[in-house]
C-alpha positions as a printed NumPy array, in Angstrom:
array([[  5.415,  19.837,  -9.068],
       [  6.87 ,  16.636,  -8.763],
       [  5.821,  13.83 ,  -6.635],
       [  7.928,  11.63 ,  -4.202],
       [  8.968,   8.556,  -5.974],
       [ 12.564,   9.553,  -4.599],
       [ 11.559,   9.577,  -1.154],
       [ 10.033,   6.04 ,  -1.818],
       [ 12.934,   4.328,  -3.132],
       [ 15.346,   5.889,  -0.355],
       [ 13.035,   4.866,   2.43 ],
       [ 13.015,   1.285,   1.159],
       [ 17.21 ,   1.347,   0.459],
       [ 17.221,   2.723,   4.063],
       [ 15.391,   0.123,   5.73 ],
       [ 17.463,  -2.475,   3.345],
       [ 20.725,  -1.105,   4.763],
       [ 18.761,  -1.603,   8.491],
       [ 19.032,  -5.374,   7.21 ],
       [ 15.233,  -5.085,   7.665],
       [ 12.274,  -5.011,   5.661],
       [ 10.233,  -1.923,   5.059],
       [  6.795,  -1.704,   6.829],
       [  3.822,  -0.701,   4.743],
       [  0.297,  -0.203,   5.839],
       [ -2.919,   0.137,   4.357],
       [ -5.997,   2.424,   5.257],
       [ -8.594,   3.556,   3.095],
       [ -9.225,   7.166,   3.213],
       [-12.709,   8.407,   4.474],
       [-13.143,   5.894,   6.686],
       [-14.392,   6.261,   9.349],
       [-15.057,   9.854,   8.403],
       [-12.267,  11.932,   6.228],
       [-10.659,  13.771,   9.406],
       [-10.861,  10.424,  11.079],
       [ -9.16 ,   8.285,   8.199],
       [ -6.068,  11.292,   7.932],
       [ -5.685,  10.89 ,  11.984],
       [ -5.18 ,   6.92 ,  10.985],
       [ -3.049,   7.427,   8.197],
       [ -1.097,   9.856,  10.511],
       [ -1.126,   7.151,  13.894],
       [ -0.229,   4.413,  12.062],
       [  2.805,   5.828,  10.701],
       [  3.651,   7.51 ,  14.158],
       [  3.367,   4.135,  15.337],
       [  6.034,   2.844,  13.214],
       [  5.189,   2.506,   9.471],
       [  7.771,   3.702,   6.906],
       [  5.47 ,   3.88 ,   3.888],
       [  1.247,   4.098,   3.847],
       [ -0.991,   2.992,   1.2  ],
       [ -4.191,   4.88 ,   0.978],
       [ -6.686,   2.843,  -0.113],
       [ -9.26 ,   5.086,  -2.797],
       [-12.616,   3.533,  -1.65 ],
       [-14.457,   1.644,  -4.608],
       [-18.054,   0.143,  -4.891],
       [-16.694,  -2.993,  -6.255],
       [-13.184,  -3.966,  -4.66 ],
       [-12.567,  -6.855,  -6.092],
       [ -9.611,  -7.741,  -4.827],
       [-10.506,  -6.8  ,  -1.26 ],
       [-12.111,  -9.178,   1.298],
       [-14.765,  -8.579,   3.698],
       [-12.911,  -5.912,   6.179],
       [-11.771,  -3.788,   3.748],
       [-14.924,  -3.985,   1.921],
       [-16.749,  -2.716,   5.092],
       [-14.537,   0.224,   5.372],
       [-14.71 ,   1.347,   1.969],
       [-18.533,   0.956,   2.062],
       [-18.737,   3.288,   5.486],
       [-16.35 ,   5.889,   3.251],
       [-18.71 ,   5.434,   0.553],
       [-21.843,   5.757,   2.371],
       [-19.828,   9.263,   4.173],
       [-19.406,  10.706,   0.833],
       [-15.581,  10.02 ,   0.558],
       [-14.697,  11.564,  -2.973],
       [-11.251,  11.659,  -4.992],
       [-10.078,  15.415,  -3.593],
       [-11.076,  13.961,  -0.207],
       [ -7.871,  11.143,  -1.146],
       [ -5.647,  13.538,  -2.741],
       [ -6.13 ,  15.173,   0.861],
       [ -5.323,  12.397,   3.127],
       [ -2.15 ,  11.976,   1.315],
       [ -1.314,  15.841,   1.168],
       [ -2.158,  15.92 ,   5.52 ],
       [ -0.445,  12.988,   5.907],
       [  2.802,  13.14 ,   4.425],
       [  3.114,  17.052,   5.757],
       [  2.7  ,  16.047,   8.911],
       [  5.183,  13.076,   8.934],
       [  7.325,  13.471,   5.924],
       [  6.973,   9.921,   5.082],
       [  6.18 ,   8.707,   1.413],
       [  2.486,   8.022,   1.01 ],
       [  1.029,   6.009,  -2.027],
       [ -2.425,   6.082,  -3.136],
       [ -4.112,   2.438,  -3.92 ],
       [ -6.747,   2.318,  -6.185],
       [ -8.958,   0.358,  -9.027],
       [ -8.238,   2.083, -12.299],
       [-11.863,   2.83 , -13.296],
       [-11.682,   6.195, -11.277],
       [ -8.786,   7.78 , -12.026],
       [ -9.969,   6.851, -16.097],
       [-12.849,   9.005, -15.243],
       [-11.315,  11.404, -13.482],
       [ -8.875,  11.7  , -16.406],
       [ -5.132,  10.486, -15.971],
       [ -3.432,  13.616, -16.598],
       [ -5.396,  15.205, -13.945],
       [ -5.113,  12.505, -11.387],
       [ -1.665,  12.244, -11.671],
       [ -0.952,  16.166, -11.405],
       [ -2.489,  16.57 ,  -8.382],
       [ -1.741,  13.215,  -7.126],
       [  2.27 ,  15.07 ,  -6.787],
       [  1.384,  18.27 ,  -6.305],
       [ -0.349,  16.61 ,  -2.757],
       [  3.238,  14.802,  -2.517],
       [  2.151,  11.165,  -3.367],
       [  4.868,   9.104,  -4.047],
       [  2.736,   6.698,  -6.8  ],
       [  0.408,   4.648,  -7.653],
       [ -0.551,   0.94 ,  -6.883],
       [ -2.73 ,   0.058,  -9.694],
       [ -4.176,  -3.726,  -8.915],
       [ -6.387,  -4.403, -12.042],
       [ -4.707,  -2.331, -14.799],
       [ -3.299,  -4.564, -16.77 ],
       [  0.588,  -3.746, -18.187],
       [ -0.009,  -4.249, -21.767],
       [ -2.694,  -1.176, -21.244],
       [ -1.126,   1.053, -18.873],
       [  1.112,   3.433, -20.956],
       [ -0.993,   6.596, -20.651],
       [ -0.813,   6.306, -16.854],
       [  3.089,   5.251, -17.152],
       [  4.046,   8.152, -19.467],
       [  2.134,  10.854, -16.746],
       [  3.274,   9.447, -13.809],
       [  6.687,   9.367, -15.221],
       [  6.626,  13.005, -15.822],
       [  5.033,  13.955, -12.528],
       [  7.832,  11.875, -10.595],
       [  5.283,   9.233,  -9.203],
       [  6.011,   5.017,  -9.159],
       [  3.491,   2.781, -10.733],
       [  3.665,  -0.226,  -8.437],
       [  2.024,  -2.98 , -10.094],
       [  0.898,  -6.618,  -8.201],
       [  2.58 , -10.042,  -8.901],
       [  0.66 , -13.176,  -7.951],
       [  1.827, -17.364,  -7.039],
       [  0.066, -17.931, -10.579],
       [  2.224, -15.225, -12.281],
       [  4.371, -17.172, -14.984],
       [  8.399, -15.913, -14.874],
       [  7.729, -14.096, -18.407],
       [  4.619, -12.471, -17.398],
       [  6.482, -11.331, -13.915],
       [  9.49 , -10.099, -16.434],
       [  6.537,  -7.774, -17.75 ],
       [  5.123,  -6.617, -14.961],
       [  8.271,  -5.47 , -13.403],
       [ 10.052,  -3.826, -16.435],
       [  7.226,  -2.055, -16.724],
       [  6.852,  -0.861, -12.917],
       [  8.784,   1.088, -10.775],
       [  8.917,   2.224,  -6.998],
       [  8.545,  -1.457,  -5.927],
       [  6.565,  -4.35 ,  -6.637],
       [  3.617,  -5.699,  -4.861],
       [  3.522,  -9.567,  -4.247],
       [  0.087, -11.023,  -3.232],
       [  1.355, -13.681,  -0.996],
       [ -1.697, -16.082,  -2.011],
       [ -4.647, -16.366,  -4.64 ],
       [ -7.199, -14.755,  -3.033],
       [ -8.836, -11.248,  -1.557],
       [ -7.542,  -9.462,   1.256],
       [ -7.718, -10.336,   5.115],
       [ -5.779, -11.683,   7.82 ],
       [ -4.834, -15.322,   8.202],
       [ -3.487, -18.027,  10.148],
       [ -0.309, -18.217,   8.232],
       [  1.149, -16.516,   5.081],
       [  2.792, -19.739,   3.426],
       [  5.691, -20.687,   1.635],
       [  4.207, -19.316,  -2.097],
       [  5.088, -16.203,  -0.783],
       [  8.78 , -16.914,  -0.421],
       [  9.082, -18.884,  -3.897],
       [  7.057, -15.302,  -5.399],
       [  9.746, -13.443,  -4.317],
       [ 12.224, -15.847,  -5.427],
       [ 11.058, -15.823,  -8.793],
       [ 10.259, -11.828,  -8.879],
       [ 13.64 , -11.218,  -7.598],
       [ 15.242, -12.983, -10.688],
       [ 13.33 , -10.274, -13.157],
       [ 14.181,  -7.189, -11.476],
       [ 16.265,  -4.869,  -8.719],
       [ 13.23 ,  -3.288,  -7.504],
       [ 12.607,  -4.448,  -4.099],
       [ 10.062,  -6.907,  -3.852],
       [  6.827,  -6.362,  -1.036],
       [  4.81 ,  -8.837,   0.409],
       [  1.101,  -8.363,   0.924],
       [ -2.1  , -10.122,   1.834],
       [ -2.216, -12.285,   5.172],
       [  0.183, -10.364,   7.548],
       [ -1.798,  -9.214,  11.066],
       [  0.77 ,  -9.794,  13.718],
       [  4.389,  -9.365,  14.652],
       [  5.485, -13.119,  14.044],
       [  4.256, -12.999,  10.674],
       [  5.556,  -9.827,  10.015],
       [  9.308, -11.325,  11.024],
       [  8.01 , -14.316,   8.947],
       [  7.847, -12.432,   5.276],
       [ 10.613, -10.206,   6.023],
       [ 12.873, -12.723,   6.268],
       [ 12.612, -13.   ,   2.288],
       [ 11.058, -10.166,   1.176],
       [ 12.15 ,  -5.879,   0.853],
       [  8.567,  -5.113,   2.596],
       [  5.858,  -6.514,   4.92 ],
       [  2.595,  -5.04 ,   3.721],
       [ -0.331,  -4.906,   6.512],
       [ -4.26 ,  -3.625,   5.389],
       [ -6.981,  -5.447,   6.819],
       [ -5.206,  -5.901,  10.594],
       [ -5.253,  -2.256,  10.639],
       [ -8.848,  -1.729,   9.469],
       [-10.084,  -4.594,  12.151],
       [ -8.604,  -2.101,  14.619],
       [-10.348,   0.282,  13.569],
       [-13.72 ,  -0.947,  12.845],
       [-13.81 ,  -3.014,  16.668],
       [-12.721,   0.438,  18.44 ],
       [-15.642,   1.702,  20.702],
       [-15.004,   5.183,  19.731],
       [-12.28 ,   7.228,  17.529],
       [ -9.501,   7.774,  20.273],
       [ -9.576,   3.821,  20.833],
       [ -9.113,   3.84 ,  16.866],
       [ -5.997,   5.693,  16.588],
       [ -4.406,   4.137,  20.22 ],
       [ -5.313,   0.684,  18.082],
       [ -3.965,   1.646,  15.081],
       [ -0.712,   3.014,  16.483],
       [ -0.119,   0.223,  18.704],
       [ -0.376,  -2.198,  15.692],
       [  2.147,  -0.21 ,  13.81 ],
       [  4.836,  -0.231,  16.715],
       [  4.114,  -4.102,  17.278],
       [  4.705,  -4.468,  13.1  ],
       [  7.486,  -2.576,  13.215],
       [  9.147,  -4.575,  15.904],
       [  8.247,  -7.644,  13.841],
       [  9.678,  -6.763,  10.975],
       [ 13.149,  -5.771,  12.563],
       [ 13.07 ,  -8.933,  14.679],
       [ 16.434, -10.739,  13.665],
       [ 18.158,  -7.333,  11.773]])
């Protein structure tokens, strides 16, 4: 079966002929419990999201800051395991036909064997991959299976990037490409800054795929901030906040989709 890289790419032309950006959130699955991370996943793209990322909880997220990090350590502590991702996406892209993309360290799909990953990863209807810490010059295996399972392999640009090693990363990627708006883990922040915009600038120059910004965004006005330069406003840790402060599950998922539909105005804010 082949996965949904097609839906990805027309979801993100569609929102570019909207003369808007995409919206993408970020949820890690399991958390708080499985059922209650695919009613999330599910709310926040009710709410508004075009595309979800769902986060594949690791005991060492180094590239995550201290929200995420929570989450994935309640999902941990609940027992979250790899089928319990390949679910979320499968539940959560049935029930809103929207492409879903799984984001994870590459130490457990390497043990869980890439051909294997990947094959069920489409067969659940994943669109792809974002794959923050494997580097380009070693990711063939996982290129050549995801190609032939009809998955993207989004790969993350940074400000210290130089324009050769973002000509790399994006000839070698597909779907779209992730920009980390700033040196530095995950969270939400006071503003998103201009390295963001000059990222894009210079990522832009190397490539057609669209170009998505991530790290920093929590609210509407800085969600019409990056799309004003960029193909797609990425949102993780605002989400997760909502979730973790809600004094029970329903609160969660009225958070969660609330978020999404404030985002979502955000990002159209000026199309």
């Amino acid at each position: 079966m082949s996965g949904n890289i097609q839906l990805l790419s027309d979801t993100l032309a569609a929102a570019k002929a909207e003369d808007r950006a995409a919206l993408i959130a970020y949820l890690p699955a399991g958390f708080p419990t499985v059922d209650g991370g695919i009613e999330a996943v599910k709310a926040v793209l009710d709410g508004g999201a075009d595309i979800v990322e769902v986060g594949l909880p690791h005991s060492d997220p180094v590239l995550d800051g201290p929200v995420i990090q929570t989450a994935d350590d309640i999902a941990l502590r609940g027992g979250v395991r790899i089928a319990d991702v390949l679910r979320t996406v499968r539940e959560a892209h049935q029930a809103t036909g929207k492409p879903v993309l799984v984001m994870t360290y590459w130490n457990p799909i390497d043990r869980y064997g890439v051909e294997r990953f990947t094959a069920e990863l489409a067969e659940a209807g994943g669109a792809g991959c974002i794959l923050p810490d494997l580097p380009v010059q070693e990711s063939a295996l996982w290129r050549e299976h995801a190609d032939k399972h009809g998955l993207a392999t989004v790969f993350v640009v940074a400000p210290s990037s130089k324009d050769a090693r973002l000509a790399a990363i994006t000839e070698a990627g597909s779907g779209f490409v992730y920009a980390a708006s700033l040196m530095g883990v995950t969270g939400t922040r006071a503003s998103v800054g201009a390295q963001a915009a000059d990222l894009v600038r210079r990522t832009r120059a190397t490539t057609e795929l669209p170009v998505c910004v991530g790290l920093g965004v929590s609210d509407a006005a800085q969600a019409a901030e990056v799309a004003a330069f960029s193909d797609g406003v990425i949102v993780g840790s605002a989400f997760v906040k909502r979730l973790l402060d809600a004094e029970d599950e329903a609160a969660g998922l009225a958070a969660v989709r609330e978020l999404a539909a404030d985002l979502a105005r955000g990002v159209r804010r000026g199309a």
